[in-house]
PDB file of N, CA, C and O in Angstrom, chain B, residues numbered from 101:
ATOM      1  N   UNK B 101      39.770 -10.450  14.497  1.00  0.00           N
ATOM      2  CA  UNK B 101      38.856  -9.439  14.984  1.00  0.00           C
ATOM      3  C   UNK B 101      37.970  -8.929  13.862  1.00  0.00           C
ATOM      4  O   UNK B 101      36.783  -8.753  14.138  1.00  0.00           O
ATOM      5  N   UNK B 102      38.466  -8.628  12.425  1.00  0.00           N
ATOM      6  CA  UNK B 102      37.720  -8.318  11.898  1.00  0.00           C
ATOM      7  C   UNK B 102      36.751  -9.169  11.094  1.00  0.00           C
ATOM      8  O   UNK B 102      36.176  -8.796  10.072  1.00  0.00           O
ATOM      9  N   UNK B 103      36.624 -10.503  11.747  1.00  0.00           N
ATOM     10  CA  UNK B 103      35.670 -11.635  11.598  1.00  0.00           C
ATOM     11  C   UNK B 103      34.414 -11.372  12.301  1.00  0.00           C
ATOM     12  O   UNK B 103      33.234 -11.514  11.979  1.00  0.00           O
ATOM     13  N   UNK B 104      34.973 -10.969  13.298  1.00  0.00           N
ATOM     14  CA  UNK B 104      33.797 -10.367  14.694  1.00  0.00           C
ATOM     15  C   UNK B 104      32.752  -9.385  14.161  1.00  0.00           C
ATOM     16  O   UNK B 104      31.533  -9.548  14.215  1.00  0.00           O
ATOM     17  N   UNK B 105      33.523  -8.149  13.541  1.00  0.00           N
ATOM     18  CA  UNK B 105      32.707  -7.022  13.405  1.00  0.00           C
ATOM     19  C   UNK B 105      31.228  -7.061  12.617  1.00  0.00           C
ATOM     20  O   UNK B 105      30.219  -6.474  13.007  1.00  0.00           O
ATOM     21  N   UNK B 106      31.327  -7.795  11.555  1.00  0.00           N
ATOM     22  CA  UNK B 106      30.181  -7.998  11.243  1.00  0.00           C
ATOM     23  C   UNK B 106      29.245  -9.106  11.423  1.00  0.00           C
ATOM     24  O   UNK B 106      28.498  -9.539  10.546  1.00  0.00           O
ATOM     25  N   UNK B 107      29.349  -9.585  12.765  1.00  0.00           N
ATOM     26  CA  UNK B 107      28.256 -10.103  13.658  1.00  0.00           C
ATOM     27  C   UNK B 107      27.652  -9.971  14.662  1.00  0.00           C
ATOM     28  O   UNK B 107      26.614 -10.396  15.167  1.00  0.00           O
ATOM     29  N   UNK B 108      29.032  -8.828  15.068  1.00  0.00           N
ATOM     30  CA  UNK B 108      28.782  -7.830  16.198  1.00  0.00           C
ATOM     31  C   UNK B 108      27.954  -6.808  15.469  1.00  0.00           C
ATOM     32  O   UNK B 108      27.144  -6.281  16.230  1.00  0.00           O
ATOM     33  N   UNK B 109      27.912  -6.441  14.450  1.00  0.00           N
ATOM     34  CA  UNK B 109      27.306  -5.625  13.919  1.00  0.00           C
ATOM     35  C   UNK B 109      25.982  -6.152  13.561  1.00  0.00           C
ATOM     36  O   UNK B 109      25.054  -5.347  13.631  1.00  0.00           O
ATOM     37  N   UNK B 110      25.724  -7.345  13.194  1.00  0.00           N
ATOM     38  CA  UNK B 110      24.092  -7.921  12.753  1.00  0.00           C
ATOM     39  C   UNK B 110      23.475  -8.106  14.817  1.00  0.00           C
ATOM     40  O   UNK B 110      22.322  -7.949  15.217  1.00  0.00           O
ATOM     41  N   UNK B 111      24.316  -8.349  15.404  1.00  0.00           N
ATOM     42  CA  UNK B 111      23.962  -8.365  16.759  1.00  0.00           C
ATOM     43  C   UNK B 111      23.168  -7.561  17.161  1.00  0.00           C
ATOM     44  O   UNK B 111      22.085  -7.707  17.727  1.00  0.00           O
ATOM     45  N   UNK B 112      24.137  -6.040  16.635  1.00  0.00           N
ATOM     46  CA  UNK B 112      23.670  -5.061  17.716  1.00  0.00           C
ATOM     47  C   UNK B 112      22.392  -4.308  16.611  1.00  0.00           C
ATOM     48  O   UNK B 112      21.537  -3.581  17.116  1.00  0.00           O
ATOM     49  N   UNK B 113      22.398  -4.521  15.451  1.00  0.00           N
ATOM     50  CA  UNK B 113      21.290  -3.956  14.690  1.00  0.00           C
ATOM     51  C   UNK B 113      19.743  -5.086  15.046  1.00  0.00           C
ATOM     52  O   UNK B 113      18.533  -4.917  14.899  1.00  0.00           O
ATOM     53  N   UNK B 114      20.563  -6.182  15.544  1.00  0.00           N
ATOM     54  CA  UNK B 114      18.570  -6.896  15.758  1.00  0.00           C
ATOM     55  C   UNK B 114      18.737  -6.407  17.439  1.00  0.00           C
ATOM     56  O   UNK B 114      17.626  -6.103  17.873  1.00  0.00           O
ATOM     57  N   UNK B 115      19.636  -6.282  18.296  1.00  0.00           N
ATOM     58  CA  UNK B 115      19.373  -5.846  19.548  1.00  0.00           C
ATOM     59  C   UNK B 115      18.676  -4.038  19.196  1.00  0.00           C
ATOM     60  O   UNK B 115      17.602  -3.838  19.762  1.00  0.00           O
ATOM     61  N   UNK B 116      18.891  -3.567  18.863  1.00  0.00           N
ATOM     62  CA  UNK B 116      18.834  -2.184  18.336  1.00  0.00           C
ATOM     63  C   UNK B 116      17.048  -2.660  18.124  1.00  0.00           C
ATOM     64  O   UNK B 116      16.315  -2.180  18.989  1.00  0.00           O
ATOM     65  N   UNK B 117      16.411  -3.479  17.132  1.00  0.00           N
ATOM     66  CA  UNK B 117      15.349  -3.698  16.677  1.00  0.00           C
ATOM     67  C   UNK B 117      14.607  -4.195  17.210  1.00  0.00           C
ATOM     68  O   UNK B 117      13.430  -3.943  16.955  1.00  0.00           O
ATOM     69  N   UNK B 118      15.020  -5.327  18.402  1.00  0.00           N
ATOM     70  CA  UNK B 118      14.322  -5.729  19.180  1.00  0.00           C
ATOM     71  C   UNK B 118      13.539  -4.539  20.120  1.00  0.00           C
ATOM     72  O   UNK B 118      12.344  -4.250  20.174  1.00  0.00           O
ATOM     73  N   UNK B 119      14.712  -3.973  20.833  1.00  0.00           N
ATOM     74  CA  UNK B 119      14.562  -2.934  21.666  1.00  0.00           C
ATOM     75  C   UNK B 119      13.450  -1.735  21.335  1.00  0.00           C
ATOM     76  O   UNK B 119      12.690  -1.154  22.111  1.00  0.00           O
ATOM     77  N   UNK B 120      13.644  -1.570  19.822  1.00  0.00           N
ATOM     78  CA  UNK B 120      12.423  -0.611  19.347  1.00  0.00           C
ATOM     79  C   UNK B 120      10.905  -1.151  19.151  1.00  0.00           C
ATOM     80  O   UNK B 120       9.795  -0.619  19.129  1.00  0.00           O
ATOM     81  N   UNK B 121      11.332  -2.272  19.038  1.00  0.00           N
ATOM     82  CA  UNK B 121       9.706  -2.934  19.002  1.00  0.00           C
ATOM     83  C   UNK B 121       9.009  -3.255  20.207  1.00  0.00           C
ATOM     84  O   UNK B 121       7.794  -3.423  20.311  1.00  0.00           O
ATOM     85  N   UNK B 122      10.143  -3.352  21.396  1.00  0.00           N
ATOM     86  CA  UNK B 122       9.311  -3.667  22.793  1.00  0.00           C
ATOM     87  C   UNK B 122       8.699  -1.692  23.288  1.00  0.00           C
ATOM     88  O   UNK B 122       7.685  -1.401  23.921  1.00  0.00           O
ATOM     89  N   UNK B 123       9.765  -0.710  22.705  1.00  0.00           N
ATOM     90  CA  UNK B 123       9.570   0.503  22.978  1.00  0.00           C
ATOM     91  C   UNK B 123       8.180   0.855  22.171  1.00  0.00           C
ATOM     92  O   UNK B 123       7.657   1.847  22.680  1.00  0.00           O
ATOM     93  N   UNK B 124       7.356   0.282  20.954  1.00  0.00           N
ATOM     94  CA  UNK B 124       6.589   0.010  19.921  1.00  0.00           C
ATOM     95  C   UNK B 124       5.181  -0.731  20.651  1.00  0.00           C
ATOM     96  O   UNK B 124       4.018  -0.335  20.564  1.00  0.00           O
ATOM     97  N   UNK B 125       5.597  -1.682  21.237  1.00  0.00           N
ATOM     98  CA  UNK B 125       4.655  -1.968  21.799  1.00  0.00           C
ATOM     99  C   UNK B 125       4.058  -1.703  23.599  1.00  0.00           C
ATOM    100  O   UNK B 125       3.085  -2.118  24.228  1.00  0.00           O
ATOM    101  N   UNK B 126       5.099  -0.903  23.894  1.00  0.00           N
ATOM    102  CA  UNK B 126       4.658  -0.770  25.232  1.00  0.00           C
ATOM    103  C   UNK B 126       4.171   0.831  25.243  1.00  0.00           C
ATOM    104  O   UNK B 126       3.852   1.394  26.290  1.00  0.00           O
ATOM    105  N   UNK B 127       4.154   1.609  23.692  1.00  0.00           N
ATOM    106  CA  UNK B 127       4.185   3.116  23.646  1.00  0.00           C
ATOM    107  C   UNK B 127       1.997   2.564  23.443  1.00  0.00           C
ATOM    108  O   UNK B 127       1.032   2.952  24.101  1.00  0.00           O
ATOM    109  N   UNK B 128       2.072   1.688  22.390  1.00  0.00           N
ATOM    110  CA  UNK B 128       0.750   1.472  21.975  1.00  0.00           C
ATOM    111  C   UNK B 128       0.009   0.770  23.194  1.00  0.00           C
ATOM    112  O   UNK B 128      -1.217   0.868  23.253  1.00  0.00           O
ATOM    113  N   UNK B 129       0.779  -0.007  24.270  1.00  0.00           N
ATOM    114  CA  UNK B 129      -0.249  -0.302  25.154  1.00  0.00           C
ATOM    115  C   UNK B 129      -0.614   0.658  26.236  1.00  0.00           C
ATOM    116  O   UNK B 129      -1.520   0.481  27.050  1.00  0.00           O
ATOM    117  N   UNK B 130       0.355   1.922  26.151  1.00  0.00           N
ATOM    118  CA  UNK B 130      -0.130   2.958  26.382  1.00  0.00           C
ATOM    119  C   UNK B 130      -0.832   4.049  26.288  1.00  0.00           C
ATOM    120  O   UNK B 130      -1.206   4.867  27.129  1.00  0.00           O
ATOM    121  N   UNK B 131      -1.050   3.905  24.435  1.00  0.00           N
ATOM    122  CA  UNK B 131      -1.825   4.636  24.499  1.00  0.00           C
ATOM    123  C   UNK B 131      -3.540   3.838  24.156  1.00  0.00           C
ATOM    124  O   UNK B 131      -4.500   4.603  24.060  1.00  0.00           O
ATOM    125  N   UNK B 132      -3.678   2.886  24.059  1.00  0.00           N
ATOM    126  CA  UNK B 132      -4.705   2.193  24.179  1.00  0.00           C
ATOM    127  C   UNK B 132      -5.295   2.017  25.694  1.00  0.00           C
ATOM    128  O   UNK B 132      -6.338   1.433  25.985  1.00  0.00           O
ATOM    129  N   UNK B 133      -4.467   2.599  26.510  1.00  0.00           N
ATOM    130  CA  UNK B 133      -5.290   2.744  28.205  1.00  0.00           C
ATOM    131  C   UNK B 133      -5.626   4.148  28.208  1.00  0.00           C
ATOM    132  O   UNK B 133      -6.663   4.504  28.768  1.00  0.00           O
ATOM    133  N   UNK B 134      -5.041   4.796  27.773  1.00  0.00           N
ATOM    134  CA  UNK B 134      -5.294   6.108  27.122  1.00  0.00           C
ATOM    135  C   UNK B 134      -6.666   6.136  26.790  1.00  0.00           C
ATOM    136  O   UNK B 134      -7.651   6.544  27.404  1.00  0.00           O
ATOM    137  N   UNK B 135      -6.552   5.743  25.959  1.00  0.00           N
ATOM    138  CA  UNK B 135      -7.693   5.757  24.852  1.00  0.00           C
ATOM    139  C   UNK B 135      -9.062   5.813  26.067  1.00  0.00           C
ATOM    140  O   UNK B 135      -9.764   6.745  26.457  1.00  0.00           O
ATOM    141  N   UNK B 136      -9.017   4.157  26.452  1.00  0.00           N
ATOM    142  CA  UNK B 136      -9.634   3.544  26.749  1.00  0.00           C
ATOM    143  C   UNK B 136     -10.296   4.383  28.555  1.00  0.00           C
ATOM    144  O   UNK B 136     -11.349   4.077  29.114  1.00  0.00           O
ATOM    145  N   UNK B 137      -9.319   5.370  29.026  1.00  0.00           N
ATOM    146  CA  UNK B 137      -9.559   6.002  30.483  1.00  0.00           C
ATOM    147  C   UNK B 137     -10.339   7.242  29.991  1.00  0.00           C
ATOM    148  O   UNK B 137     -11.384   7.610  30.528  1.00  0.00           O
ATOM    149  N   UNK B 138      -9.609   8.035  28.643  1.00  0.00           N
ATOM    150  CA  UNK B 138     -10.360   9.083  28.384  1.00  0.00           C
ATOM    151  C   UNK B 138     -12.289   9.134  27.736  1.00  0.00           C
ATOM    152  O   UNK B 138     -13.104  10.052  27.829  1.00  0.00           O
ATOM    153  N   UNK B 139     -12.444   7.637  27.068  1.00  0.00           N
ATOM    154  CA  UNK B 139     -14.183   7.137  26.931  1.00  0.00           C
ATOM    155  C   UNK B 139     -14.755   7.139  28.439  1.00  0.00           C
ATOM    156  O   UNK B 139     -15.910   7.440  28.742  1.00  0.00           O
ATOM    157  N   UNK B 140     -13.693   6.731  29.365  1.00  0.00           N
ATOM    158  CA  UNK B 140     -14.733   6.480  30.620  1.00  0.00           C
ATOM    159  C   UNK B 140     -14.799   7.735  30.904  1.00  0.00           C
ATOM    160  O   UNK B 140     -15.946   8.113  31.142  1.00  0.00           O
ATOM    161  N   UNK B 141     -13.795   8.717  30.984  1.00  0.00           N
ATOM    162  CA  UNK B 141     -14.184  10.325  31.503  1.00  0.00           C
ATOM    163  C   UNK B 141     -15.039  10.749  30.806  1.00  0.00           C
ATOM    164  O   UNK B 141     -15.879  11.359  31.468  1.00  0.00           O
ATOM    165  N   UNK B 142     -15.243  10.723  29.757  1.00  0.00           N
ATOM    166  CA  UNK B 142     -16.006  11.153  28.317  1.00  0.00           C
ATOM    167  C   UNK B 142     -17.920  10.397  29.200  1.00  0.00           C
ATOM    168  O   UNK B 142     -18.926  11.105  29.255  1.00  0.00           O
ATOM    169  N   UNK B 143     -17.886   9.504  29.519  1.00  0.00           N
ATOM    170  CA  UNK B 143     -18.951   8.756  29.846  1.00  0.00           C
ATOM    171  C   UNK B 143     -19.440   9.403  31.146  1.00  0.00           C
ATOM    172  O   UNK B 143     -20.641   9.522  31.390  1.00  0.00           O
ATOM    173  N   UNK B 144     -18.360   9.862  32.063  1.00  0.00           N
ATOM    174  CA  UNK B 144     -18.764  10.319  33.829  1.00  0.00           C
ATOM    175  C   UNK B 144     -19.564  11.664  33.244  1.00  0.00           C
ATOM    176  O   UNK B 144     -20.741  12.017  33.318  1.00  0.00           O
ATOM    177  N   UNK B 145     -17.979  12.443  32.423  1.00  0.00           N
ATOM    178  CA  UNK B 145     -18.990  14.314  32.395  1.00  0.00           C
ATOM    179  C   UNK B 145     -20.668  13.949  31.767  1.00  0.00           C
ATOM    180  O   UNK B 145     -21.696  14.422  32.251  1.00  0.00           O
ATOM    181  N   UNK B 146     -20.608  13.125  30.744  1.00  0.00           N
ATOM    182  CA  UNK B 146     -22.054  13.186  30.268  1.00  0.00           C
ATOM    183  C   UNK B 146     -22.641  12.845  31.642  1.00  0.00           C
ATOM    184  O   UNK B 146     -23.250  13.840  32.037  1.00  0.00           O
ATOM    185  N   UNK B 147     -22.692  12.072  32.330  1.00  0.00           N
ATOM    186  CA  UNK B 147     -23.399  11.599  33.450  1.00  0.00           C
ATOM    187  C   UNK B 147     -23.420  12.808  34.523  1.00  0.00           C
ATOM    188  O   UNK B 147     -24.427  13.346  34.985  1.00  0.00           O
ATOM    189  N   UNK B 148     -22.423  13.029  34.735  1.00  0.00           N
ATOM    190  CA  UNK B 148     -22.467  14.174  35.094  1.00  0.00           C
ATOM    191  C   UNK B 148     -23.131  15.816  34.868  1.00  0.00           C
ATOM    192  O   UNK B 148     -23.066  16.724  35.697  1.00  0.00           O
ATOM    193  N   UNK B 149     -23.539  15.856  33.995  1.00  0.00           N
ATOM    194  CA  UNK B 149     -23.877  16.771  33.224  1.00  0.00           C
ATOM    195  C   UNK B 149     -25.648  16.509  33.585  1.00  0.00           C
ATOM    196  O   UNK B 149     -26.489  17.257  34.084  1.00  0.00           O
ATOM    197  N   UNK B 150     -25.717  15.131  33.086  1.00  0.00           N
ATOM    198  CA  UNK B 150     -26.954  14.586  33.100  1.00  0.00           C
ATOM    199  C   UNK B 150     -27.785  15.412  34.744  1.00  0.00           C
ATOM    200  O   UNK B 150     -28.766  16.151  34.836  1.00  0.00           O
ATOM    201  N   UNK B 151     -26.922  14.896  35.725  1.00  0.00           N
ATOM    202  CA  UNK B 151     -27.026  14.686  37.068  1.00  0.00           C
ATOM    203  C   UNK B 151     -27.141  16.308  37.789  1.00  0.00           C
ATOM    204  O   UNK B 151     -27.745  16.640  38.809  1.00  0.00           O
ATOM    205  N   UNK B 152     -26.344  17.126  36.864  1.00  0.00           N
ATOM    206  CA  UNK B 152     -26.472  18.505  37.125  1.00  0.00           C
ATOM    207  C   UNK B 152     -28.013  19.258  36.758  1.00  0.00           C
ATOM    208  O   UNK B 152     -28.722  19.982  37.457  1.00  0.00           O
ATOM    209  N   UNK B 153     -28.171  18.795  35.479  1.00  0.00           N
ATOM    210  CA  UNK B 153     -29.403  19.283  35.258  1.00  0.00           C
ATOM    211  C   UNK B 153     -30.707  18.949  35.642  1.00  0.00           C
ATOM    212  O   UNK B 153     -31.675  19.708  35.673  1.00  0.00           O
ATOM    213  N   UNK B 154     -30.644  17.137  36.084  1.00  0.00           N
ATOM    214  CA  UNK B 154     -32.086  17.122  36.782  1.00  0.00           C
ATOM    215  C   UNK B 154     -31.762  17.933  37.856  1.00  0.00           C
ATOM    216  O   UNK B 154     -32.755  18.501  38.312  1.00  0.00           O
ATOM    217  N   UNK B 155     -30.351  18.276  38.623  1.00  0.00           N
ATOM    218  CA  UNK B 155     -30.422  18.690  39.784  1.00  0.00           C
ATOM    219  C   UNK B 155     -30.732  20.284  40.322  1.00  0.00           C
ATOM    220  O   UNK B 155     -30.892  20.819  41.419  1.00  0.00           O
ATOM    221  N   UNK B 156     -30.717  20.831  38.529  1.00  0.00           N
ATOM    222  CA  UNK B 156     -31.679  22.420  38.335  1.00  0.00           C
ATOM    223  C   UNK B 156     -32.847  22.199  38.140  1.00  0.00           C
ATOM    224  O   UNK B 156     -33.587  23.004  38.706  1.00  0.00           O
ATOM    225  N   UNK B 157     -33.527  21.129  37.342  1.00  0.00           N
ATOM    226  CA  UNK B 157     -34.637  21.331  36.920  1.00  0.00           C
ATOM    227  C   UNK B 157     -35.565  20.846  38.482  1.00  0.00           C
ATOM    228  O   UNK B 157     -36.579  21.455  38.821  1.00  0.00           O
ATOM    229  N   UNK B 158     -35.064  19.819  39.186  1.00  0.00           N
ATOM    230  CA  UNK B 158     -35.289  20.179  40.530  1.00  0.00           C
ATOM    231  C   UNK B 158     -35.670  21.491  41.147  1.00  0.00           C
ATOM    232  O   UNK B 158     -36.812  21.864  41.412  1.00  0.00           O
ATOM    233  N   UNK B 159     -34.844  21.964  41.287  1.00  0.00           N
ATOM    234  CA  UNK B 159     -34.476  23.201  41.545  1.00  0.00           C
ATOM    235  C   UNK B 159     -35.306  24.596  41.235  1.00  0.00           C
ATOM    236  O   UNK B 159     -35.319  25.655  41.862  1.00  0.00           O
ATOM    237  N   UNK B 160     -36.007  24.188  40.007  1.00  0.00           N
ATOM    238  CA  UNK B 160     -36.476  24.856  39.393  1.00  0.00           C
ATOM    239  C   UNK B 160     -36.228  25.759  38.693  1.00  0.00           C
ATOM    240  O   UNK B 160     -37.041  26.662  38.494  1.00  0.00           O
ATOM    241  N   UNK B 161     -34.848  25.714  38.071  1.00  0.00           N
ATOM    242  CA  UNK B 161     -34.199  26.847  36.865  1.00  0.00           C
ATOM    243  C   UNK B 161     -34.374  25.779  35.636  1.00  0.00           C
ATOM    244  O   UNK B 161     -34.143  24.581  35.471  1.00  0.00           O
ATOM    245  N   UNK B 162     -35.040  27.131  34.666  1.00  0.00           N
ATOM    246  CA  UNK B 162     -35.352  26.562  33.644  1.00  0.00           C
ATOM    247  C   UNK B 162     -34.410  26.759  32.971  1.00  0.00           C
ATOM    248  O   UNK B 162     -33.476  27.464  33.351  1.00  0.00           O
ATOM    249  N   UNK B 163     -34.469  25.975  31.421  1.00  0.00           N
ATOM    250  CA  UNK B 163     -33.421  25.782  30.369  1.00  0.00           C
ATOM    251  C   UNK B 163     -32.059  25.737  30.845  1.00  0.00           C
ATOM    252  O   UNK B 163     -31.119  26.374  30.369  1.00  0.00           O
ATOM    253  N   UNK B 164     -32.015  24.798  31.988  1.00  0.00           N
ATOM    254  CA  UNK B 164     -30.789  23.840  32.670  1.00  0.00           C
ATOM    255  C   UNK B 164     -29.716  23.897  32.173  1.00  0.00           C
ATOM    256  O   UNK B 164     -28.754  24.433  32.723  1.00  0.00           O
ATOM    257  N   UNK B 165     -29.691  23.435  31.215  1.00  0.00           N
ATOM    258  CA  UNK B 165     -28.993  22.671  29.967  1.00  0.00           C
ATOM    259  C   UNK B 165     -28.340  24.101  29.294  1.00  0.00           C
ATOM    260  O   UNK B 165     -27.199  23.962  28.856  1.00  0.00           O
ATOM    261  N   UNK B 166     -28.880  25.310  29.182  1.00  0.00           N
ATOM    262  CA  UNK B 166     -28.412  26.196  27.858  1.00  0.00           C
ATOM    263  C   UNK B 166     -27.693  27.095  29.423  1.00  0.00           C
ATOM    264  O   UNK B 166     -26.743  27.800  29.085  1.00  0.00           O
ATOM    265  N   UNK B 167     -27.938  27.150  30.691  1.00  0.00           N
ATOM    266  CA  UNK B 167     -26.913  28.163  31.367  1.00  0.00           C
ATOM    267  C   UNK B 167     -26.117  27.213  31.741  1.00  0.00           C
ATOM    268  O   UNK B 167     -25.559  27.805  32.666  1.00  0.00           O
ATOM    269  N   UNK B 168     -25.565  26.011  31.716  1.00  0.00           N
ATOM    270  CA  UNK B 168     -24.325  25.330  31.938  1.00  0.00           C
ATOM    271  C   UNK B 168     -23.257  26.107  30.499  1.00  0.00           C
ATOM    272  O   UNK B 168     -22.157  26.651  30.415  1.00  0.00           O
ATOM    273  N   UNK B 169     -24.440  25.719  29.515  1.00  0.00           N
ATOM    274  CA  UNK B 169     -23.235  25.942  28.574  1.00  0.00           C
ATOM    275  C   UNK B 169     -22.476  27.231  28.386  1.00  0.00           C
ATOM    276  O   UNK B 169     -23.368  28.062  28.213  1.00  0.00           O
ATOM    277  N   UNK B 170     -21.333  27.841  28.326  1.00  0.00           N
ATOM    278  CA  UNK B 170     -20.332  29.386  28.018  1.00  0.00           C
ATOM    279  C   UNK B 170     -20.969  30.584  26.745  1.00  0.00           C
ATOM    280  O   UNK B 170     -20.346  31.618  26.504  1.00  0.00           O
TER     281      UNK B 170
END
């Protein structure tokens, strides 16, 4: 038995390592959709924003742009 232990032991330290690297790479392909969802929101508000203000200057309130902002 005590032949075992230290292969059971190199076993469970690359199972141990494996396990952190799939936890390693599935944390980063998460946050790379992350990333990648918060540019497109980042892209709508500008558009959005855009879309608000022709939709004053329409409207006819001037300096659109400076009463959106707080």
């Amino acid at each position: 038995m005590a032949d075992n232990d230290p292969q059971s032991a190199r076993d469970l330290s690359q199972f141990a390592e494996n396990l952190l690297q799939q936890v390693h790479d599935n944390v980063q392909v998460l946050a790379d959709k992350l990333a990648l969802r918060m540019e497109d929101m980042g892209e709508r508000i500008d558009d959005l924003e855009k879309h608000v203000n022709g939709l004053l200057a329409q409207a006819g309130v001037e300096n659109a742009s400076e009463e959106l902002r707080p």
